[in-house]
C-alpha positions in Angstrom: 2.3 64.7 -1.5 0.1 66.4 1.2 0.1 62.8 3.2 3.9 62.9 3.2 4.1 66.5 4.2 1.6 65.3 6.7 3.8 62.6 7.9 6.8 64.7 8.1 5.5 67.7 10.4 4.0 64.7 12.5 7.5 63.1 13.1 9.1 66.5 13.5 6.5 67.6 16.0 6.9 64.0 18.1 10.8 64.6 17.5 10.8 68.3 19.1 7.8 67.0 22.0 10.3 64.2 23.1 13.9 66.0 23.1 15.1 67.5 26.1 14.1 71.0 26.5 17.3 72.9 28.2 16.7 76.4 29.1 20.6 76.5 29.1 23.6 76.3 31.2 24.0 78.6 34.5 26.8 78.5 36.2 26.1 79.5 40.0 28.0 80.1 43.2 26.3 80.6 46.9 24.0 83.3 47.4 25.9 84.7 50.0 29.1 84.8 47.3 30.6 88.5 46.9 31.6 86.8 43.0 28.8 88.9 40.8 30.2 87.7 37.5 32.3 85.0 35.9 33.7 85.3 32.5 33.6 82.3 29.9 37.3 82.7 30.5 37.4 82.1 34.5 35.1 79.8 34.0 36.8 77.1 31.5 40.2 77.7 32.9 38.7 76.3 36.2 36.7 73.1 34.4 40.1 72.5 32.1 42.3 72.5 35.3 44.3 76.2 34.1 43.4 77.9 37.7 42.1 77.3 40.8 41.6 81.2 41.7 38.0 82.0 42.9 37.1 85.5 41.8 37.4 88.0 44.9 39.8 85.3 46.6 40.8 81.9 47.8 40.7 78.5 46.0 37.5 77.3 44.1 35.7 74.0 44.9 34.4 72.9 41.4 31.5 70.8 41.7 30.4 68.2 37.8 27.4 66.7 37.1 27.2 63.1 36.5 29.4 61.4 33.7 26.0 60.4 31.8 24.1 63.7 32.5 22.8 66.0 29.4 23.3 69.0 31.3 27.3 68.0 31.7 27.6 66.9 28.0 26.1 70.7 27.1 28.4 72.7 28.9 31.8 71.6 28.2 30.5 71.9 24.8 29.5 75.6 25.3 32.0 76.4 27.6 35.3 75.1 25.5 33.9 73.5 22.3 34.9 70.2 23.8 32.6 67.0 24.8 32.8 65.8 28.4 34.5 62.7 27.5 37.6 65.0 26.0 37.3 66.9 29.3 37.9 63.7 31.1 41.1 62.7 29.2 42.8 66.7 29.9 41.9 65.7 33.7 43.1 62.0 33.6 46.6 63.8 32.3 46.6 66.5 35.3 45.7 63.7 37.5 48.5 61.5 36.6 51.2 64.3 36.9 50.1 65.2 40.0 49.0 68.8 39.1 45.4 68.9 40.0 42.4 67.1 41.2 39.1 67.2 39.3 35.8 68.6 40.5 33.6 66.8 42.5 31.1 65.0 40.5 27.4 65.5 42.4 24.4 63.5 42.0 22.0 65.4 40.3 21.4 69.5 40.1 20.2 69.6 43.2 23.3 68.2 45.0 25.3 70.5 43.0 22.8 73.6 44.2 23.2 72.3 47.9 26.8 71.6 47.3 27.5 75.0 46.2 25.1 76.9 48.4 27.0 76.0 51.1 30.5 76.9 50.2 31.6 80.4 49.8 34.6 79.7 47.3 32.4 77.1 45.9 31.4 76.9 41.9 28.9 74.6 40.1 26.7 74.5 37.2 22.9 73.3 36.6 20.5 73.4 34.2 19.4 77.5 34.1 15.7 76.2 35.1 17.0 75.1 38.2 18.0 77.8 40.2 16.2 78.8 43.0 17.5 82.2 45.8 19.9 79.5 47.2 22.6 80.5 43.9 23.9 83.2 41.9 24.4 82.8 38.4 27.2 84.3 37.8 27.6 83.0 33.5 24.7 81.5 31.7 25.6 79.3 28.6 22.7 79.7 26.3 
């Protein structure tokens, strides 16, 4: 009994060591960005192709993560309870009737950071433990 109690907090201990720690979703625009706050709302309606209003003005420029990254996966999932792969399909659809484009899909975070730092209508999101003064979190997706 002890040895398979042993065995168990062993494998649970290697399960948690190996899993990706994420210290959440933030979703960031430039620095020099007058946008202080984003709601979930704002936020989702940009991602699932329902506006294109940057807050305080103008059109956003929505910058994705790669198809196969974690941090991508996590916040549609947070953001509308849907996975990245049903996120594609909804843009596929707007695509196709000619109603939108998608967001540019970056690299890595730091492409989206430098992406976004540079824009002042521009909107992206990273993993929260990669923001640096460049951004401004504007929502964090815990």
């Amino acid at each position: 009994m002890i040895r398979t109690m042993m065995k168990w907090v062993a494998v649970t201990a290697l399960t948690l060591a190996v899993a990706p720690a994420f210290a959440g979703v933030a979703v960031i625009v430039s620095a020099k960005s007058d946008a202080a706050k984003m709601s979930k709302d704002q936020v989702a309606d940009l991602y699932l192709g329902k506006s294109t209003a940057f807050p305080g003005g103008g059109s956003a420029k929505l910058f994705d993560q790669p198809e196969s990254s974690a941090v991508r996966e996590q916040f549609y999932q947070k953001l509308a309870d849907k996975s990245a792969s049903q996120v594609k399909a909804v843009w596929s659809r707007l695509i196709f009737s000619g109603k939108a484009l998608p967001p540019k899909e970056a690299s890595s975070d730091a492409e989206v950071k430098k992406a976004v730092a540079s824009g002042n209508t521009a909107v992206g999101y990273i993993d929260a433990s990669a923001v640096d003064a460049t951004v401004k979190v504007v929502l964090t997706l815990p």
